[in-house]
C-alpha positions, 0 to 999 in steps of 0.5 A, spaced: 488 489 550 490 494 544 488 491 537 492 496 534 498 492 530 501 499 527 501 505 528 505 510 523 506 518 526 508 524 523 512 519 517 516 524 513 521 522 507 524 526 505 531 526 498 536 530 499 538 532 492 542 537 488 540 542 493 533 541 492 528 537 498 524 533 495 518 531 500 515 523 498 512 523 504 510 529 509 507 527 515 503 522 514 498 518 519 494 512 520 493 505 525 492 498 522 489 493 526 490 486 527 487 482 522 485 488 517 485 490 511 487 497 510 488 501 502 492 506 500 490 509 494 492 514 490 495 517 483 502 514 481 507 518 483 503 521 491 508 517 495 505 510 495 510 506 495 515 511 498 510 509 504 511 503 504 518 502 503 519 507 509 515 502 513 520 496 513 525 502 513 529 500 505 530 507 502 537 508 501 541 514 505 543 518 503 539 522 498 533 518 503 531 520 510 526 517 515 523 521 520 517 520 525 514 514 529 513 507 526 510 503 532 509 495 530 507 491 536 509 496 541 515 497 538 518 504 534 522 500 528 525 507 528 530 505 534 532 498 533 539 497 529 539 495 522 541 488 524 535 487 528 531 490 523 533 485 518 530 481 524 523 484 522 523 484 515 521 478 512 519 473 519 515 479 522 513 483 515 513 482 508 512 485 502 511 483 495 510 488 489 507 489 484 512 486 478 512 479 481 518 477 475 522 482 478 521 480 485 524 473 482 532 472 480 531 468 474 538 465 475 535 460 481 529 455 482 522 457 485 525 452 491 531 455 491 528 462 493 523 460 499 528 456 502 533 461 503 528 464 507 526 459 511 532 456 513 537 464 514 530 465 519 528 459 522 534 455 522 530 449 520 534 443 516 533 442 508 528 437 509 523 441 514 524 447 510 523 444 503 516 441 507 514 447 510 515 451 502 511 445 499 505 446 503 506 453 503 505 453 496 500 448 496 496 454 500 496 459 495 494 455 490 499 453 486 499 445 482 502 440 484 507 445 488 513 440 489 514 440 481 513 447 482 519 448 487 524 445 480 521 451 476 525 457 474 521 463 474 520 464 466 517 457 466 511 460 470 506 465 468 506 472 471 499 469 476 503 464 478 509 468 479 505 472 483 503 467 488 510 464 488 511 471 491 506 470 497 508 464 499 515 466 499 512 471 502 508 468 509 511 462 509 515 465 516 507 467 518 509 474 518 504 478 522 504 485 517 503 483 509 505 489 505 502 488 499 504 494 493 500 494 487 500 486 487 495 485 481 496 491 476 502 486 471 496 481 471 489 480 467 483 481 470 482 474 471 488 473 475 487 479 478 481 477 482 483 469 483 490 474 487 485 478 491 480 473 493 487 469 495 489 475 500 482 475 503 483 467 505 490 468 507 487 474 512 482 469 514 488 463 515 494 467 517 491 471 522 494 476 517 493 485 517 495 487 510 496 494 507 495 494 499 497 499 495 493 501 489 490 506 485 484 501 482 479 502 487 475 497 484 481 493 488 478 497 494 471 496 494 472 488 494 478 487 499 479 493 504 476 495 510 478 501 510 481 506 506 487 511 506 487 516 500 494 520 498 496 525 494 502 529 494 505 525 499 500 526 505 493 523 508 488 527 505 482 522 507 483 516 512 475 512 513 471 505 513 471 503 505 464 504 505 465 511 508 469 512 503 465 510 497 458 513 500 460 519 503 467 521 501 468 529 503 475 530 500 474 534 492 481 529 490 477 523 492 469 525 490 474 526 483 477 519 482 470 515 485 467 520 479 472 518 473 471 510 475 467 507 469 460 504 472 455 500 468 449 504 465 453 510 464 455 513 457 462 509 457 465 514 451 464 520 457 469 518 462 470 524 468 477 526 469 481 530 473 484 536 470 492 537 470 497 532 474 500 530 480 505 536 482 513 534 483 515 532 489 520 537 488 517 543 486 509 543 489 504 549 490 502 553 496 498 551 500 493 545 498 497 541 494 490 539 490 489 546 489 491 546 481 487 541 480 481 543 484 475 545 482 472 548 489 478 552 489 478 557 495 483 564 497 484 559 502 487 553 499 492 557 496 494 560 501 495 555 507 496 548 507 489 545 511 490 540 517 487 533 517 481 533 522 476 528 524 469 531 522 465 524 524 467 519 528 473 514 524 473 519 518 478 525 517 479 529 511 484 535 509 480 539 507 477 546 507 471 546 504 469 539 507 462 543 510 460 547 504 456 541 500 463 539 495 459 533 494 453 537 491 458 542 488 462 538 485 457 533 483 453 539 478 461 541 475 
């Protein structure tokens, strides 16, 4: 039996506006497995979140459109009806980002929210649910969970917030989590309590979860593999340790190479030159040609295809034979 719990083909997004196509996503592909933790990373502005929301298909139409393949549990999310979508989302898969106050209506008790939940979903009386939103909470950590329940979101701290949000979140026991950037609005401390909670949920629940981050630091702790993004397409897809030890792509050896590192010259950070292209307006061919340093004829010219140049690890990317390690490496 197949372990593959989603499977996104050729997923394009494209906004519609004032006679301009702006392509969010251009034909992106990826699988994530039942039970696995995959990363998308990239700069703010390649297509990330976009991604995500066009997973549980929230991008508003019009200017939005959605074109491909999104099999979840065998299923193509892209045929079902709008009303049987709002099946899916929450009880099958989840998504918390990355301002959890902005999740939360400030009007209404922690309680509250993750009771509407249950009981639209799994129909349960008030009493059942608010026993199962307790335990829920007491799962994620939070104290004393059913004095908790009373608290409005201003009298809870961003880290209790946020685990708040993913109680809401898995307290249907989805099987999909999406996780869009859910520890950049948190200090370093709550940061790592936040990840360390998903890896034991993962364990717990059972659960696949697609985190969303440009901190590859969040990576090299949580994912199992990696997916790198820029200008809305794949251009790496490998093993997190793949990715970290051999990464073939010139934008991913750029972005591990501007990472701070211990024992190294903390005043003399790598970068990489120019910015992320609009989506609106991007550059023939490679859409990192501008800012590459192995730019070739080639990458200004034609768009590269993604290949598989080892088992489980594919690149977009021309020069992937001819040493880029090394030659950007010596730059």
């Amino acid at each position: 039996m197949s372990n593959r719990l989603l499977e996104v083909i050729d997923l394009k997004t494209y906004f519609y506006l004032d006679g301009l196509t702006i392509k969010a996503v251009d034909g992106v592909s990826f699988e994530l497995n039942k039970g696995e933790i995959l990363g998308l990373v990239g700069e703010s502005g390649c297509g990330k979140s976009v991604t995500a929301l066009s997973i549980i298909r929230l991008i508003q139409s019009p200017p939005g459109r959605i074109y491909g393949k999104i099999n979840f549990n065998r299923t193509d999310l892209m045929e079902l009806k709008e009303k049987e979508m709002c099946r899916v989302r929450g009880r099958q898969i989840s998504i918390i980002f990355q301002e959890p106050r902005a999740s939360l209506n400030p009007l209404f008790t922690i309680g509250d929210q993750i009771l509407e939940a249950i009981i639209i979903h799994q129909h349960l009386s008030k009493g059942e649910a608010l026993e199962k939103a307790i335990q829920m909470l007491g799962k994620v950590g939070l104290p004393d969970p059913a004095n908790r329940m009373k608290d409005y979101p201003h009298q809870l701290s961003g880290g209790m917030c946020q685990r708040a949000i993913i109680a809401m979140a898995l307290v249907l026991h989805p099987s999909l989590l999406i996780a869009d950037e859910p520890t950049t609005a948190l200090d370093v401390t709550i940061q790592a309590q936040i990840l360390w909670l998903l890896r034991d949920l993962r364990t717990e629940f059972d659960l696949s979860v697609l985190l969303i981050t440009h901190d590859l630091g969040v990576v090299a702790e949580t994912c199992d593999r990696v997916a790198v993004m820029y200008a809305g397409k794949i251009i790496e897809y490998a093993s997190t340790l793949e990715i970290f030890e051999n990464p073939r792509h010139p934008y991913t050896q750029c972005i591990l190479q501007s990472m701070p590192r211990l024992g190294l010259d903390s005043k003399r950070l790598t970068t990489i030159k120019g910015v992320v292209p609009n989506l609106g307006n991007l550059p023939g061919g490679c859409g990192f040609h501008p800012r590459c340093p192995l730019t070739s004829d080639s990458c200004r010219d034609q768009i590269p295809k993604i290949r598989e140049i080892l088992s489980g690890h594919w690149v977009r990317c021309f020069n992937t034979d001819n040493g880029s390690k090394q030659s950007i490496a010596g730059r």
